[in-house]
MARDOBA-929940 format. One record per residue (C-alpha): z, x, y. Coordinates in pm, whole numbers, padded with zeros to 5 digits, always signed. Example, Ala and Ser with C-alpha at 12.3 -4.5 7.8 and 13.67 -1.06 7.14 Angstrom:
// residues 2
+00780+01230-00450;+00714+01367-00106;
END
This chain:
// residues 360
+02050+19621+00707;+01853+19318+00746;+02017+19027+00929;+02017+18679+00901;+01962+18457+01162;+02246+18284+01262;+02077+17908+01419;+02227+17704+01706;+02508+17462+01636;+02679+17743+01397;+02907+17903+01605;+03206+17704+01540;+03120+17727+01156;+03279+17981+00901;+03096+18311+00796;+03083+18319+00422;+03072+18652+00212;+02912+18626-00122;+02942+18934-00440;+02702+18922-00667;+02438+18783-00449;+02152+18952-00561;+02138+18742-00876;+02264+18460-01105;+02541+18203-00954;+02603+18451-00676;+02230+18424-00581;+02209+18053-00575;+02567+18022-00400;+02393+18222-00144;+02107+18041-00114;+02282+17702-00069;+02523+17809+00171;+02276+17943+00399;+02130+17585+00444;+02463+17478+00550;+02499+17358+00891;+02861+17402+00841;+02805+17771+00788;+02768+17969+01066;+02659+18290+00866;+02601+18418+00523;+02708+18771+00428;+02531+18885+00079;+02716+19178-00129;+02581+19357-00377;+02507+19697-00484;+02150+19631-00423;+01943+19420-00191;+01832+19085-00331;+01573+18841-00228;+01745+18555-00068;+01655+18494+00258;+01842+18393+00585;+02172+18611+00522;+02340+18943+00616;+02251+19189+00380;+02523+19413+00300;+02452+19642+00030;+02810+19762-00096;+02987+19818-00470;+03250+19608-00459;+03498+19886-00566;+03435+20088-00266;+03769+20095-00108;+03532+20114+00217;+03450+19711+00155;+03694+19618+00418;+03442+19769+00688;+03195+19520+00594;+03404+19233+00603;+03477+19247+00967;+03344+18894+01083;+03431+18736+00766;+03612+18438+00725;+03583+18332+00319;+03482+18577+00035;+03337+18477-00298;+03359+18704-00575;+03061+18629-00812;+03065+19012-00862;+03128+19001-01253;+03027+19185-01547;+03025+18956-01879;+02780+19150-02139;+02941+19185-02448;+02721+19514-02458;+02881+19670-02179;+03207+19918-02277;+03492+19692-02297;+03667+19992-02025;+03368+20029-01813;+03367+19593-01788;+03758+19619-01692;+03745+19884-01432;+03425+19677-01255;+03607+19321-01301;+03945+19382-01246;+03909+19680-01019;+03650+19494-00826;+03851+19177-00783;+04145+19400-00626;+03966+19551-00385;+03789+19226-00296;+04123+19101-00250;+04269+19392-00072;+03957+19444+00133;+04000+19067+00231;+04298+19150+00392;+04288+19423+00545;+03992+19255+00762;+04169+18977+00820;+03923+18714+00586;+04123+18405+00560;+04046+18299+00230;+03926+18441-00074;+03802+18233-00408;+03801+18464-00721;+03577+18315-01046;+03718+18393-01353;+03655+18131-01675;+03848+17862-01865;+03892+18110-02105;+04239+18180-01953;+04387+17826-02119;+04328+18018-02442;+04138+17825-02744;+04326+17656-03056;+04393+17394-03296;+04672+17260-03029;+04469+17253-02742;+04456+16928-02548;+04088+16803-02478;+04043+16822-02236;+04296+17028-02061;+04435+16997-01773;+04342+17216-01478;+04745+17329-01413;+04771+17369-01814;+04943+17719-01878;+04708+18034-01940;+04763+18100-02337;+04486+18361-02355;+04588+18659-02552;+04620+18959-02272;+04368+19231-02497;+04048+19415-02411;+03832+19084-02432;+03672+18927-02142;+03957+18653-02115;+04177+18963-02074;+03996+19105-01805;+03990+18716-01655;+04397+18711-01740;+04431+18994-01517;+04218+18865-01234;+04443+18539-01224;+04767+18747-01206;+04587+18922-00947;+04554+18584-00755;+04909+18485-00797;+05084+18767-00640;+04777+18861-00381;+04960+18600-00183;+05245+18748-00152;+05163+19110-00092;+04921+18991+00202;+05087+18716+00362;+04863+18473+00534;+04545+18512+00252;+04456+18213+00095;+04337+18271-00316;+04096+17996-00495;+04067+18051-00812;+03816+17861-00987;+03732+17870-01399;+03368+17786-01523;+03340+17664-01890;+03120+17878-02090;+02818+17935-01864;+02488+17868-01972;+02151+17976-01763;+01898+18205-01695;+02003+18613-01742;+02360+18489-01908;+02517+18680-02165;+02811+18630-02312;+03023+18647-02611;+02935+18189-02627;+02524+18274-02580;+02537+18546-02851;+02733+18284-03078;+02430+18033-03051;+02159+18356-03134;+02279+18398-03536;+02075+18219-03763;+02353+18023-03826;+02721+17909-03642;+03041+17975-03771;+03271+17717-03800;+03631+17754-03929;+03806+17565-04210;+04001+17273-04093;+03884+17302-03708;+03741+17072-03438;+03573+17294-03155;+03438+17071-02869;+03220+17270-02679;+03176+17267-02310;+02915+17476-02059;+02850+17497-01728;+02520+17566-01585;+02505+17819-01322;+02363+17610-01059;+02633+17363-01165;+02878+17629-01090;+02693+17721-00777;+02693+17342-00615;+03092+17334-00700;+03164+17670-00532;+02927+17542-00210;+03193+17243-00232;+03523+17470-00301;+03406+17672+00025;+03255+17385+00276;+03515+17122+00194;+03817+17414+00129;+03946+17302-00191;+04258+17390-00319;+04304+17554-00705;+04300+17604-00940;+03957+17451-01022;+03778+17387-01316;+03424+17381-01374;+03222+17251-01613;+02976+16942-01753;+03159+16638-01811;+03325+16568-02175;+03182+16780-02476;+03002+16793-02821;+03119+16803-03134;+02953+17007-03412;+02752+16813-03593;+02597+16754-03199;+02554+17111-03164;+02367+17147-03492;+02199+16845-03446;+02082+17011-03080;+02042+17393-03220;+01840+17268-03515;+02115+17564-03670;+02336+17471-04027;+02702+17598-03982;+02866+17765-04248;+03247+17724-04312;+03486+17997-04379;+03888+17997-04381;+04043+18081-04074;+04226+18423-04196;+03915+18562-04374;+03658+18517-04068;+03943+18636-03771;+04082+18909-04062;+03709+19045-04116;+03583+18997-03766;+03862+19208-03656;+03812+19484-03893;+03471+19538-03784;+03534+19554-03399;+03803+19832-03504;+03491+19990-03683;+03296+19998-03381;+03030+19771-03543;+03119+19440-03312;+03117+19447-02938;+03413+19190-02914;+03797+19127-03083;+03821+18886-03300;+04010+18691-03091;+03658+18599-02921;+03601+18400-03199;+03850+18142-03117;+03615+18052-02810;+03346+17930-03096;+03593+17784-03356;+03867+17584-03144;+03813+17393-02834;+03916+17487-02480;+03749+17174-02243;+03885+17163-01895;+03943+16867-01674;+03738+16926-01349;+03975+16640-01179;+03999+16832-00825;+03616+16886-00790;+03570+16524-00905;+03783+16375-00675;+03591+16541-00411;+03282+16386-00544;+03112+16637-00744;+02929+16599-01056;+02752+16836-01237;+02354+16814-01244;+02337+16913-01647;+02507+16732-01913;+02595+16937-02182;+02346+16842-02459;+02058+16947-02152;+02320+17284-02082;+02305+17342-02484;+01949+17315-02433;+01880+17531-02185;+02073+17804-02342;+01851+17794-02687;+01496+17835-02495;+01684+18107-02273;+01790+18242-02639;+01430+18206-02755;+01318+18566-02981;+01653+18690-02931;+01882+18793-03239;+02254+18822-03285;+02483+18838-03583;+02884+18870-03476;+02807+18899-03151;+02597+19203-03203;+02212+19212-03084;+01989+19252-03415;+01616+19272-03454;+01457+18969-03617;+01387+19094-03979;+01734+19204-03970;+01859+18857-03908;+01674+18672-04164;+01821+18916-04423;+02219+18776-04273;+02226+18409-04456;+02489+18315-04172;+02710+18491-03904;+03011+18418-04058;+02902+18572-04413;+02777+18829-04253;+03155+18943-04132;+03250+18881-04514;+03011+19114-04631;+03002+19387-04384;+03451+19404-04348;+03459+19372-04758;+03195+19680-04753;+03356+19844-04507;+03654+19796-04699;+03511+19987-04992;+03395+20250-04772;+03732+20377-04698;+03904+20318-05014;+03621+20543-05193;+03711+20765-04890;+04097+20790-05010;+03991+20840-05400;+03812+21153-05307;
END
């Protein structure tokens, strides 16, 4: 275990406990804090050793109901400890997320850590037609509770709302990133802006929001040194339309009615030949912007606009190939005249498939 060193003036300070450290958000959160004067001490968690310097290494998976021994001198814990992929098993991705959060929580606890701030993702507000833009941070959760990502987020926030209760005396932040954009990201948004062209549904007006992860990094180094309340949302200020987006992407949209792209798009994750429901497409068809009033009100404002965020996330994107969300090598995505035809084709083939099955 390699220690960080802990310099004068700090003892009065809180010692801050970071998942996920070894990389992404979790990484830079690190980083930051332990420049803090107003941090006494940095504890990094992860299930590896990572490279940031001038913190307590604890190397730890965050499901280990044995966490609560390394949380001894803690007083905040940051779970960054989140598995997104859309390539990952939908049950492995629960059990880490959801499982992991608990036993952060629960860990917390039962070493006495005063406060705990769990990240989960706008997502949670649900995306459609209705939705206000932007919405409010204390809108309800509309998200539909499946084996998506916003599920396993849905689940995480319940979490939060009774922790409370169970373990009088813990404080729970929960704070909700718009789609995150940045180096190493992948989720089902990135893979979206990988097909050689973007979906768009008949009729709707998506208005699309990201947060960079150092973005999401300064606000959490804010939510911990200036104890902000929750929940909080996260995220570059205002949004793009599509004819922005495509304007930024250099990508054409094709347009396809609602029931035929959701119908299809769920047909082929029953298949097995999507990683995600088809639910997941409402995050790249209808809008789901959050307010970040609390963190602006604190003075915070987000280094990346979102054009730059948009930006960022094509040259990360750069060689890379996806078609409904599913990873595809580049001759195969030239041959797939859009994303959204491409769920036409495959679901009506698929279709034929099995009724040719039933005529045998």
């Amino acid at each position: 275990m390699a220690t960080g060193k802990v310099r004068h003036g700090r003892s009065k300070g809180p010692v801050v406990a970071v998942t996920g450290a070894a990389t992404g958000a979790g990484r830079l959160l690190a980083a930051r804090l332990a420049e803090r004067e107003e941090i006494r001490k940095v504890v990094a968690i992860d299930d590896h050793r990572g490279d940031v310097p001038n913190v307590t290494w604890r190397v730890v998976d965050i499901r280990d109901p044995l966490l609560s021994n390394r949380l001894s001198d803690v007083d905040v814990i940051v779970n960054l400890d989140v598995l997104r992929s859309p390539d990952v098993d939908p049950r492995e991705r629960r059990t880490h997320n959801v499982r992991g959060a608990q036993t952060v929580v629960t860990a917390a606890a039962a070493a006495r850590v005063r406060r705990v701030v769990l990240v989960t993702s706008a997502m949670v507000y649900g995306a459609g037609p209705g939705n206000e833009t932007p919405l409010a941070e204390d809108a309800p959760l509309l998200a539909e509770a499946n084996s998506s990502i916003a599920g396993d987020y849905l689940e995480i926030e319940e979490l939060a709302v009774g922790a409370p209760l169970t373990h009088p005396g813990l404080e729970v932040t929960v704070v909700r990133p718009a789609a995150l954009v940045g180096p190493a990201v992948d989720t089902v948004i990135t893979r979206h802006f990988e097909a050689p062209r973007l979906l768009s549904v008949k009729g709707s007006t998506p208005g699309w929001q990201f947060c960079h992860i150092e973005d999401l990094a300064g606000a959490l180094e804010l939510v911990v040194v200036e104890d902000l309340p929750g929940p909080i949302g996260v995220g570059c200020e205002g949004w793009l339309g599509q004819e922005e987006v495509a304007e930024i992407t250099g990508k054409r949209s094709i347009e396809l009615p609602a029931a035929l792209t959701f119908g299809m798009a769920q047909r082929l994750h029953r298949l097995g030949m999507t990683p995600a429901p088809a639910t997941d497409l409402h995050y790249v068809a209808y809008p789901w912007v959050v307010d970040c009033a609390r963190l602006r009100a604190a003075g915070w404002k987000p280094v990346y606009d979102n054009a730059t965020a948009l930006r960022v996330m094509i040259e990360e994107s750069a060689g890379r190939h996806a078609v409904v969300g599913r990873r595809v090598g580049g001759k195969e995505a030239t041959m797939a005249t859009a994303a959204g035809a491409t769920v036409a084709a495959i679901g009506a083939a698929a279709a034929i498939r099995r009724a040719r099955k039933r005529r045998r």
